[in-house]
C-alpha positions as CSV (number, residue, x, y, z in Angstrom):
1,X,17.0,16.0,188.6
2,X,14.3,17.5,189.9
3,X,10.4,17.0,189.2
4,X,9.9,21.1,188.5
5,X,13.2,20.8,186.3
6,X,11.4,18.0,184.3
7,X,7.9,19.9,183.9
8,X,10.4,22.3,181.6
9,X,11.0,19.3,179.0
10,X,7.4,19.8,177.9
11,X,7.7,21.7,174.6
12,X,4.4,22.7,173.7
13,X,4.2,26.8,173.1
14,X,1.3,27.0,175.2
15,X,2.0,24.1,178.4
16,X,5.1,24.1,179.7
17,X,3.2,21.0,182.1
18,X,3.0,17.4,180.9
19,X,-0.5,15.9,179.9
20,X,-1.1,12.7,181.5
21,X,-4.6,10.8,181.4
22,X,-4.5,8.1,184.3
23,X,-7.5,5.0,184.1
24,X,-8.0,4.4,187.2
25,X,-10.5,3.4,190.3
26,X,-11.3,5.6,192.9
27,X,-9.1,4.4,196.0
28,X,-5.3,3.6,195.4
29,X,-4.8,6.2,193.1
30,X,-5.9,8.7,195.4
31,X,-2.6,8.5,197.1
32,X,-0.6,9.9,194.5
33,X,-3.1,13.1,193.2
34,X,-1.3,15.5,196.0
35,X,2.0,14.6,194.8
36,X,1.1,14.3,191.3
37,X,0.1,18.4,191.7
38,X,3.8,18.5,192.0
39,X,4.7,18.2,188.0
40,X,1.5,19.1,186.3
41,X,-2.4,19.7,186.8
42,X,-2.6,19.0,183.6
43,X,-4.4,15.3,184.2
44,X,-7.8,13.4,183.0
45,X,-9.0,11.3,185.4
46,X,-11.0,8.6,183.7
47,X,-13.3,6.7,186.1
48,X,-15.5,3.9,186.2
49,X,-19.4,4.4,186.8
50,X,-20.3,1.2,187.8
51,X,-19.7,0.6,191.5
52,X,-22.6,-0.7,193.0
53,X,-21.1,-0.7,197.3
54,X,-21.5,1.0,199.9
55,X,-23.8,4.4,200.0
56,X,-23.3,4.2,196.8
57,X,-25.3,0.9,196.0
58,X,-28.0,2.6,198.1
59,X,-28.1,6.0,195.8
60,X,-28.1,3.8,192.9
61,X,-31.1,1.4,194.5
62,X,-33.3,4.3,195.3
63,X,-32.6,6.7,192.5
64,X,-31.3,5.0,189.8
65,X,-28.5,6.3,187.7
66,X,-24.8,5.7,187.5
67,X,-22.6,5.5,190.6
68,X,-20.6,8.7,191.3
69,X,-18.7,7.1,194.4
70,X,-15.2,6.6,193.0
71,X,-15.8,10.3,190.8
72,X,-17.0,12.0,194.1
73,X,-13.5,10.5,196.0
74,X,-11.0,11.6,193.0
75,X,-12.4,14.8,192.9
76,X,-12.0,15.5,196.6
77,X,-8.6,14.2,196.1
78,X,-8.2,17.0,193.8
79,X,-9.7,19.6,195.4
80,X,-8.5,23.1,196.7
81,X,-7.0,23.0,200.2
82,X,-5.0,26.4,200.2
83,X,-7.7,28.5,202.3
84,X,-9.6,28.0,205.9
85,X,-13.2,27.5,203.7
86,X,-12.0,25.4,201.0
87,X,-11.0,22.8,204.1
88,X,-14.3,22.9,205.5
89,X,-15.7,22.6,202.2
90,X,-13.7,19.4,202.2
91,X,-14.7,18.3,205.1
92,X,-18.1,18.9,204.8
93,X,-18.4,16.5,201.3
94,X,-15.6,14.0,202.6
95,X,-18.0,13.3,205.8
96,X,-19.1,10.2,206.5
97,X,-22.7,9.9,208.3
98,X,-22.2,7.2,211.2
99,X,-23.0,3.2,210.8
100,X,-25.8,3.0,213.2
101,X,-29.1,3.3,210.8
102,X,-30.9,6.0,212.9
103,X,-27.5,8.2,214.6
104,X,-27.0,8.8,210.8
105,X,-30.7,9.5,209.8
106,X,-30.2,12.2,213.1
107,X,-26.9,13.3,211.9
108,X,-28.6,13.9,208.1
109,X,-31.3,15.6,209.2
110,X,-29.0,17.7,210.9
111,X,-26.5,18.4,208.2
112,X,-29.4,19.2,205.5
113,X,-31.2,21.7,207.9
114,X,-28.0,23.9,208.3
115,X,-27.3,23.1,212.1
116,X,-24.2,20.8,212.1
117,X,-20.7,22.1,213.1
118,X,-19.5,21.0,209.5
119,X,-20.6,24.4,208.1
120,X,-18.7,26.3,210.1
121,X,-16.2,28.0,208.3
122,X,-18.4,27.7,204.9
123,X,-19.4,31.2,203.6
124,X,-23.1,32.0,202.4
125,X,-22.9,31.8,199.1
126,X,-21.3,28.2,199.4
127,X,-23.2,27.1,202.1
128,X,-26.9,27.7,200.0
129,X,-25.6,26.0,197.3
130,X,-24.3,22.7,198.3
131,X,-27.5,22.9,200.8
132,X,-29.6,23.4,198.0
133,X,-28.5,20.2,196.5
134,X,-28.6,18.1,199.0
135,X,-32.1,19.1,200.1
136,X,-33.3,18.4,196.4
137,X,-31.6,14.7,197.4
138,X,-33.8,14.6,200.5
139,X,-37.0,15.7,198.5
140,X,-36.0,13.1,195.8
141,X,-35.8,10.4,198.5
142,X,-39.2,11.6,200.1
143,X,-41.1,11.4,196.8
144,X,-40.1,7.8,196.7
145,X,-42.2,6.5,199.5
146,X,-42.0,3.1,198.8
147,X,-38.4,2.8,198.9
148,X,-36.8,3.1,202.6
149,X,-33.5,5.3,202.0
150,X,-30.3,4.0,204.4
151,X,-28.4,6.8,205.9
152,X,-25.9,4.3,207.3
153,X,-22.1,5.4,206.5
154,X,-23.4,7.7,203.4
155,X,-21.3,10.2,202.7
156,X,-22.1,13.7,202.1
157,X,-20.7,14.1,199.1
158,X,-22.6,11.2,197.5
159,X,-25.6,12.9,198.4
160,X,-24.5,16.4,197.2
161,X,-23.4,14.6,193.6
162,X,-26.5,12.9,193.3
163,X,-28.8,15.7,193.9
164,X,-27.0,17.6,191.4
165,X,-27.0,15.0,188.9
166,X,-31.0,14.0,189.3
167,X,-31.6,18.2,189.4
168,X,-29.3,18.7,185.9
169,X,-30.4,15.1,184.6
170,X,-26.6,15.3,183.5
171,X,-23.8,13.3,185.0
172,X,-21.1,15.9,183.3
173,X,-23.2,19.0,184.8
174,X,-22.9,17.4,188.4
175,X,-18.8,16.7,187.6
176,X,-18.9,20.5,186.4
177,X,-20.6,21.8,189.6
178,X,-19.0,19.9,192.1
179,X,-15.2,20.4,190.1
180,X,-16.6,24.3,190.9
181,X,-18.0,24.2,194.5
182,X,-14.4,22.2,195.8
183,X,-12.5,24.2,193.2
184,X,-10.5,21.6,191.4
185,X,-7.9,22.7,188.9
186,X,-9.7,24.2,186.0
187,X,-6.7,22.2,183.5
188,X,-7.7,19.1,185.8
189,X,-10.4,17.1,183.9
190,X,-12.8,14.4,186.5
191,X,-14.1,12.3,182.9
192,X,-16.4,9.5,183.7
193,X,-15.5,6.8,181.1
194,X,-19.2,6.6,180.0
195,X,-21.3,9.9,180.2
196,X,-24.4,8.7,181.1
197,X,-27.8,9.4,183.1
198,X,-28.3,5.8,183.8
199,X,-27.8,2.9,186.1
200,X,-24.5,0.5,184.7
201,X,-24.0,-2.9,185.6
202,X,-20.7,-4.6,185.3
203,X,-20.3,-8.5,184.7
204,X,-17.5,-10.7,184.5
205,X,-17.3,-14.1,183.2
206,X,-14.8,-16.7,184.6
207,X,-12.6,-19.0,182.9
208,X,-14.7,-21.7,184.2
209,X,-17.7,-20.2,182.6
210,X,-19.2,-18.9,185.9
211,X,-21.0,-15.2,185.7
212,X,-20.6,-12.8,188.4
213,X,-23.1,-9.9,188.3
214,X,-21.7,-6.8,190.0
215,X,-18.6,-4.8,190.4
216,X,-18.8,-5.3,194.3
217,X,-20.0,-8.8,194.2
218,X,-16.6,-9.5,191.5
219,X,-14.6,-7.5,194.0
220,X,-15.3,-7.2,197.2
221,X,-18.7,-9.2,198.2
222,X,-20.2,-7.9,201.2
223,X,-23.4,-9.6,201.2
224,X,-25.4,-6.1,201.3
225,X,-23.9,-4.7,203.8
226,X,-23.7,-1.3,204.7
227,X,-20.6,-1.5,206.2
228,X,-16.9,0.2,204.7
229,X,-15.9,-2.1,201.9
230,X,-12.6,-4.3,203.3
231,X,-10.1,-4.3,201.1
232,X,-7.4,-6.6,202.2
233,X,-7.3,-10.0,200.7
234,X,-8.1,-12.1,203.5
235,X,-11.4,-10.4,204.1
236,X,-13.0,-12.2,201.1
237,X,-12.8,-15.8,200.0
238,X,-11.2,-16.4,196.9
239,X,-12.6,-16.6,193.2
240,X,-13.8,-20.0,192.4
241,X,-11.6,-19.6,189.5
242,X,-9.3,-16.7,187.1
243,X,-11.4,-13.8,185.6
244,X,-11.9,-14.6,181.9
245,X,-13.0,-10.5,181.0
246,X,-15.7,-8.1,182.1
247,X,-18.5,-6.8,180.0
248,X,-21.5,-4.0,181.0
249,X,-25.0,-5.8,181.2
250,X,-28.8,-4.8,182.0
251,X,-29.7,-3.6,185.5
252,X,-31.7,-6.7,185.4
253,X,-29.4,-8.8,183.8
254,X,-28.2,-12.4,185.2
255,X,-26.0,-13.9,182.1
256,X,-24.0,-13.4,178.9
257,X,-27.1,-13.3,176.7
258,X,-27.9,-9.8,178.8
259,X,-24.6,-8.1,177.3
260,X,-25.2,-4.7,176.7
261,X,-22.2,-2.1,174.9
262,X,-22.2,1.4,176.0
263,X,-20.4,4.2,174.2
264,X,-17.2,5.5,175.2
265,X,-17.5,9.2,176.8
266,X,-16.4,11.7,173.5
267,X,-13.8,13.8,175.8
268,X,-11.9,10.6,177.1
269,X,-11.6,9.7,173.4
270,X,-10.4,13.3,172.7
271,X,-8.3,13.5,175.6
272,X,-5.9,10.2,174.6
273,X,-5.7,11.5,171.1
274,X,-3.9,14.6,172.7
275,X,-2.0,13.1,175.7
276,X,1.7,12.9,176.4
277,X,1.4,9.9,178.6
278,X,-1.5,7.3,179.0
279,X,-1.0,5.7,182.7
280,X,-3.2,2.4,183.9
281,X,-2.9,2.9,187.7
282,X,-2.9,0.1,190.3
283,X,-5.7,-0.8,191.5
284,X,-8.3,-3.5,191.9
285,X,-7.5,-4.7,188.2
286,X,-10.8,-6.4,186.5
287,X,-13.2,-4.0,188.5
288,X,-11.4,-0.3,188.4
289,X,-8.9,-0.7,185.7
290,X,-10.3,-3.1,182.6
291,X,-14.5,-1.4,182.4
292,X,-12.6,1.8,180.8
293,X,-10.5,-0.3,178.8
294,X,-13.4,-3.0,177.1
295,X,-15.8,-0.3,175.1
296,X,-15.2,0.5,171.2
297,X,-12.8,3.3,170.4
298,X,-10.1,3.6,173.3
299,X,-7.9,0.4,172.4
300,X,-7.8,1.9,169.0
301,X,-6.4,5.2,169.8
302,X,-4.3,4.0,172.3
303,X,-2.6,1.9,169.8
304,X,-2.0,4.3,167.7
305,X,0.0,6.9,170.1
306,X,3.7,6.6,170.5
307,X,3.9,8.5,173.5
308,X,4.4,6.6,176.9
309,X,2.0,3.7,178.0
310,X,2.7,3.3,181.6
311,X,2.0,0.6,183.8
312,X,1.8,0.6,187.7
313,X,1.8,-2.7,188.7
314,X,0.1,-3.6,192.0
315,X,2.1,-4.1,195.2
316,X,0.0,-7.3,196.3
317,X,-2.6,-9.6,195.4
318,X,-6.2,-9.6,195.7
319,X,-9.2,-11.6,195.0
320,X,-9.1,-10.6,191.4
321,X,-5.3,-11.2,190.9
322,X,-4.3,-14.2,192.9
323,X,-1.5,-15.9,191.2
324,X,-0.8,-13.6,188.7
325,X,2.6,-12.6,187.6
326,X,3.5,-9.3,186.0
327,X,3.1,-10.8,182.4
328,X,-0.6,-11.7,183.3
329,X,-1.2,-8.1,184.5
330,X,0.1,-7.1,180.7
331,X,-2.1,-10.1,178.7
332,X,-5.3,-8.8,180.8
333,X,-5.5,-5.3,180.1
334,X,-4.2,-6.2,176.3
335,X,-7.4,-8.3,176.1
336,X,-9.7,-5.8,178.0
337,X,-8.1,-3.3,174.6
338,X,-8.2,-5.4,172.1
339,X,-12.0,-7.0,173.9
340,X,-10.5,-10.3,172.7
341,X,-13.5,-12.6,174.1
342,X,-16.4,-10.4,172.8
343,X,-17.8,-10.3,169.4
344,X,-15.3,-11.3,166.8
345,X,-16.6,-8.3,164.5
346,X,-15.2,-5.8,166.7
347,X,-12.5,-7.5,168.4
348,X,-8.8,-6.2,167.6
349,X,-5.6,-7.8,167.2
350,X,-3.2,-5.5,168.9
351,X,0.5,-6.7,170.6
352,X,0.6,-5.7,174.3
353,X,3.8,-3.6,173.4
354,X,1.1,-1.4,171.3
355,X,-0.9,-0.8,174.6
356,X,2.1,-0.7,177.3
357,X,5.6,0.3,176.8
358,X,6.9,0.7,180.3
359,X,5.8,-1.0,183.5
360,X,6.7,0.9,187.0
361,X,7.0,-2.0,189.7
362,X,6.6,-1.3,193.7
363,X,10.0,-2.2,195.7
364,X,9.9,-5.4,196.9
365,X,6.3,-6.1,195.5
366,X,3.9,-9.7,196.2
367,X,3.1,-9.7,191.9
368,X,6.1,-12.0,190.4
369,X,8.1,-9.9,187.8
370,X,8.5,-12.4,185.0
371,X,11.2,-10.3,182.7
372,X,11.7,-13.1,180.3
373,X,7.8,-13.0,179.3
374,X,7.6,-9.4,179.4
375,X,10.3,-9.4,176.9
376,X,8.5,-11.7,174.6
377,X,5.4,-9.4,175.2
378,X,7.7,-6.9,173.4
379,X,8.0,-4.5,176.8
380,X,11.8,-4.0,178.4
381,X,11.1,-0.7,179.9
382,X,10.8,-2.2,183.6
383,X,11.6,0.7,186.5
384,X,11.1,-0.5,189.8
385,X,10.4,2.3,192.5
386,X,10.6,2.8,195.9
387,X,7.7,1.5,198.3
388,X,6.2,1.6,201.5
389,X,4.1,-0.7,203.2
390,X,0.6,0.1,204.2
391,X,-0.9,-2.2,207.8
392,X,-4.0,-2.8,205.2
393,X,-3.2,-3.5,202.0
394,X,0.7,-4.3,201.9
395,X,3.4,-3.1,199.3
396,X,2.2,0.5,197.8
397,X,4.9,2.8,195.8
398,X,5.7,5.7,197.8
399,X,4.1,8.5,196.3
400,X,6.7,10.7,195.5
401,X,9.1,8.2,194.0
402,X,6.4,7.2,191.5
403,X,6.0,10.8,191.0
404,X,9.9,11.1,190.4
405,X,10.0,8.2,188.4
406,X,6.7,9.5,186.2
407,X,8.1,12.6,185.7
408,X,11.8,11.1,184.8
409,X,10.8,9.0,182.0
410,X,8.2,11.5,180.5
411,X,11.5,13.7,180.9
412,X,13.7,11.3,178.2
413,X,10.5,10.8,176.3
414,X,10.3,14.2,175.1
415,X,13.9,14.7,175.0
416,X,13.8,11.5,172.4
417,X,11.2,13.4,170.5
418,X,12.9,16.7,170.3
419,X,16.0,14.8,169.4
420,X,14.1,12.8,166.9
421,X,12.7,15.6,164.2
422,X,16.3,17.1,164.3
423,X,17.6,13.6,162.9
424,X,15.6,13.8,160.5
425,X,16.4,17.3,159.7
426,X,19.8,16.9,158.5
């Protein structure tokens, strides 16, 4: 069956597309979005805004506020690519200023003053306002004379997002303008998991009690520099032992005892209240996945839904994962949900069958696939998918057969549920 045939099983008078929100990070799901387009544009990104790499860390250093990196990527990823200006509008935010400290202060200068050959095919209207923004950036960096700004691989889009963000003081007015300028899908929905104006810190603790402070520094450790974050797992030495959970603390926060407990964003609580499929995407697990999943309110809702809980397990290790099996995938994101190691007062008790109900596995994946202790888990919906294998990373799913396979089972879920209301009926 085709994916177009299965958009039709979606009953709702007024949608005849499937809602899907997908927690993610902003890298491996990007692969999927164009092919995603393909059933429904119907989706809610939710995002984590506490990277702290890259230009990114430098925005963040200089300016304060949270990091828009992985929000800025997913909503390229989403943007409109059917004209000659809405590419160049792409290219323009997707560019990448050069490593070498002053070729990209050159190549800046040149960009914000109108000259470079990325404007070329960007009308006026266009072209004044994402200038506008990213010479507010430049006067925001100027007026802070004591702190040196690093042009090295920044990316323009960055730049425009923060801009807009410090000019609206509004994290969801720079989501709206840029969703506008690169003309996202108006049904598609770029949500960062906290709506906030300020800087956000992420922590994890280790089962041997050891604190890490960072999301980069968990992840991918770079030692400050400026360089493209490597993300194959022989690039950074192991974890000196298994991650225990993560937690938000104080920018200037070194422990456990500098916790701090932000609030969910209201519209990704009203979005998986409405749903018909909650999807944790692969990724970089304890870093891009589990800082959506820890804060008060969404393991509660998504415990109460009975639509589809979906899975996508990883393809192959990384620092954050090493040894785990499929099974420990399940337990972590059940424990991020029910935040079983924070305080006891607002800790729930929820079986990992409550949170995931099917788990999509890559074709010949690295992650074990421990059936036996996903059955006593309480999950038995286990669809492996085609894959391909990417020179950097390894095993991925190839996008369209995850698509398929997405669009298949939301297919028999709402078949059930038609089928369901009749039975009861007669």
């Amino acid at each position: 069956m085709s994916a177009a045939t299965h958009c039709r099983c979606f009953s709702n008078p007024t949608h005849t597309q499937p809602s899907l929100l997908v927690f993610s990070g902003g890298t491996a799901f990007n692969g999927v979005v164009e092919e995603l387009k393909n059933i429904t544009t119907r989706v809610a990104h939710v995002l984590p805004v506490s990277d702290d790499g890259g230009s990114t860390a430098e925005i963040v250093r200089v300016l304060g506020g949270p990091a828009v990196g992985d929000i800025r990527s997913r909503c390229l990823r989403l943007s409109d690519e059917s004209t000659p200006e809405a590419l160049a509008v792409r290219r323009l935010l997707g560019h990448r200023l050069p490593l070498h400290p002053q070729q990209a202060k050159s190549e800046w200068y040149n960009i914000v003053e109108g000259e470079h050959s990325l404007w070329k095919g960007v009308s006026k209207p266009y072209r004044e306002t994402i200038r506008a923004f990213l010479a507010y950036f430049q006067n925001e960096i100027l007026r802070r004379p004591n702190e040196s700004f690093c042009f090295s691989n920044g990316s323009i889009g960055n730049f425009f997002f923060a801009g807009a963000r410090v000019f609206f003081q509004s994290l969801d007015a720079a989501i709206f303008l840029f969703s506008r300028v690169s003309d996202i899908p108006s049904e598609s929905h770029v949500l960062p998991v906290i709506s906030t104006n300020d800087r956000l810190t992420l922590g994890c603790e280790l089962r041997d009690g050891t604190v890490i402070r960072g999301q980069n520094e968990i992840s991918h450790p770079t030692n400050g520099s400026m360089d493209p974050v490597k993300k194959e797992r022989s690039a950074v030495p192991a974890l000196p032992s298994r991650i225990k959970r993560v937690f938000y603390m104080s920018s200037e926060g070194s422990n456990l005892l500098h916790e701090v407990f932000p609030t969910a964003n209201s519209a990704v609580l009203d979005q998986l209240n409405t749903v018909d499929c909650i999807i944790y995407a692969m990724g970089s697990l304890f870093t891009s996945i589990c800082p959506s999943l820890v804060l008060l309110g969404i393991g509660e809702i998504i415990s109460s839904r009975s639509c589809p809980k979906v899975l996508l397990l990883n393809g192959s290790e990384d620092r954050e994962t090493s040894g785990f099996s499929a099974s420990c995938f399940v337990t972590a994101i059940t424990d991020a949900l029910n935040r079983a190691y924070g305080d006891p007062q607002k800790s729930l008790k929820n079986s990992p069958s409550q949170y995931i109900n099917t788990i999509m596995v890559p074709e010949d994946g690295e992650i074990p696939l421990d059936i036996q202790c996903l059955a006593s888990q309480g999950i038995f919906d286990v669809i492996t998918v085609h894959s391909i294998c990417d020179p950097k990373v390894g095993i991925i799913f190839d996008p369209k057969s995850l698509i398929q396979a997405i669009a298949g089972l939301l297919g028999r879920h709402m078949k059930t549920s038609v089928r369901e209301p009749l039975s009861n009926q007669q």
